[in-house]
C-alpha positions in Angstrom: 16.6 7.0 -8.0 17.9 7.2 -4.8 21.9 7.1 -4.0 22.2 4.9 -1.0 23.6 1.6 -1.2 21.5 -1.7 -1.1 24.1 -4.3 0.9 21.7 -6.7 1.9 19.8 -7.4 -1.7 21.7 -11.1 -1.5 19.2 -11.7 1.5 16.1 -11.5 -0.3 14.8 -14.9 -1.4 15.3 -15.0 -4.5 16.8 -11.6 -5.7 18.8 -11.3 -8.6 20.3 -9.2 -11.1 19.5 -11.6 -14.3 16.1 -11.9 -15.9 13.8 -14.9 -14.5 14.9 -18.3 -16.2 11.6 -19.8 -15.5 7.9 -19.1 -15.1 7.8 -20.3 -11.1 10.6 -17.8 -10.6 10.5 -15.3 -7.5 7.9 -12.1 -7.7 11.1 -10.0 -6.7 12.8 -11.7 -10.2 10.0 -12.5 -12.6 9.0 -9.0 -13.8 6.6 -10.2 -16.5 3.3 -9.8 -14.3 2.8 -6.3 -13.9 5.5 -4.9 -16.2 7.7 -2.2 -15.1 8.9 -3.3 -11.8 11.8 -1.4 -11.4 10.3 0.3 -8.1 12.0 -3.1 -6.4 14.8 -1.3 -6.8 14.1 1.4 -4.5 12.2 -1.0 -2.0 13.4 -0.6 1.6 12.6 -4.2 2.4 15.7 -4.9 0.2 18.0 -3.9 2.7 16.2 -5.5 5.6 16.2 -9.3 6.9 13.1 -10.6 4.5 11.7 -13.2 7.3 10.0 -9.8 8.9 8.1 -10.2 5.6 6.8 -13.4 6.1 6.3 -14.3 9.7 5.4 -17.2 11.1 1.7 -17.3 11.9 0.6 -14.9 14.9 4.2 -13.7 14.2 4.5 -9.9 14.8 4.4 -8.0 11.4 5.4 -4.6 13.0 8.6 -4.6 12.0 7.8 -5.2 8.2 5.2 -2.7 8.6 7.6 -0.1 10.7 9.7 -1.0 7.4 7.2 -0.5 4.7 5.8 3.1 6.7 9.3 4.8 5.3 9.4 3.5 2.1 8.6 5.1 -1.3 7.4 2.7 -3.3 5.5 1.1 -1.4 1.9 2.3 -3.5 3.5 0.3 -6.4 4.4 -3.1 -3.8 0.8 -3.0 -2.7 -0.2 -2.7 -6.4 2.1 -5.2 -7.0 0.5 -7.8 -4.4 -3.4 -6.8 -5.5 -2.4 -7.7 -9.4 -0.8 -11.4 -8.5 -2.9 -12.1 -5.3 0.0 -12.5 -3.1 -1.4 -14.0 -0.9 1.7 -14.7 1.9 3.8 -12.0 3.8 3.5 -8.1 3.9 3.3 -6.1 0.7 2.7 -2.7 0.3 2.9 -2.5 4.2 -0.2 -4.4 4.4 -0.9 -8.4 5.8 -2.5 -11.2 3.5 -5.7 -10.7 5.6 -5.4 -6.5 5.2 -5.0 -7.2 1.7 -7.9 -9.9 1.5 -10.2 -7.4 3.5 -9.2 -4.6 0.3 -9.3 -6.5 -2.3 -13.4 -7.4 -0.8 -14.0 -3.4 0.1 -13.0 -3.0 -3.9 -15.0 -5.7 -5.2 -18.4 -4.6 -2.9 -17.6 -0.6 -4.2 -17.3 -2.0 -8.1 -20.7 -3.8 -7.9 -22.4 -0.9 -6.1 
C-alpha cells in the first residue's frame, strides 16, 4: 500500500469510511458487487476533483484519462466498471462508449 496521503477522499461523491447502509449506495461505498475492493484505496482519482470523471456530454475526458494513465489500480477499476455495467463517467481510464465498444469486442470473441 502506498504511503502518500489521500486529502481530497471527502470530494468523492459518496466516499466513506463506514460500510454502505443501503443497497442504492455509491460503487466507491457499496463493496458487495465485486468483493474485495480495497484497490479504491489506492485509486488516484481519490485525490482528484471527481467531476473530471463524469463530464458533461462532449465534455473533455483527458484529464480523467491523463489521471487514470498513472494509476495502479486502474486494471481492477476497469474490472470494476465491466462487472456492474457502469455505464456513466471514466473507469479504468476508459469512457462509457470505450467500455461499451469492449464489453461488444468480448462478447463477438466469446461466441467465435
Amino acid at each position: 500500500m502506498s504511503t502518500f496521503s489521500r486529502p481530497h477522499l471527502s470530494l468523492v461523491p459518496g466516499w466513506s469510511d463506514a460500510p454502505a447502509a443501503s443497497p442504492a449506495a455509491s460503487p466507491w461505498t457499496d463493496l458487495s458487487p465485486v468483493g474485495d475492493a480495497s484497490w479504491r484505496l489506492e485509486a488516484l482519482c481519490a485525490e482528484t476533483d471527481p467531476e473530471a470523471f463524469f463530464p458533461e456530454k462532449g465534455g473533455s475526458t483527458r484529464d480523467a484519462k491523463r489521471v487514470c494513465s498513472g494509476c495502479t489500480v486502474r486494471a481492477e477499476c476497469l474490472e470494476f466498471a465491466l462487472a456492474n455495467d457502469e455505464r456513466f463517467g471514466i473507469w479504468g481510464g476508459l469512457s462509457e462508449r470505450e467500455r461499451r465498444r469492449l464489453r461488444l469486442q468480448q462478447r463477438t470473441h466469446l461466441s467465435a
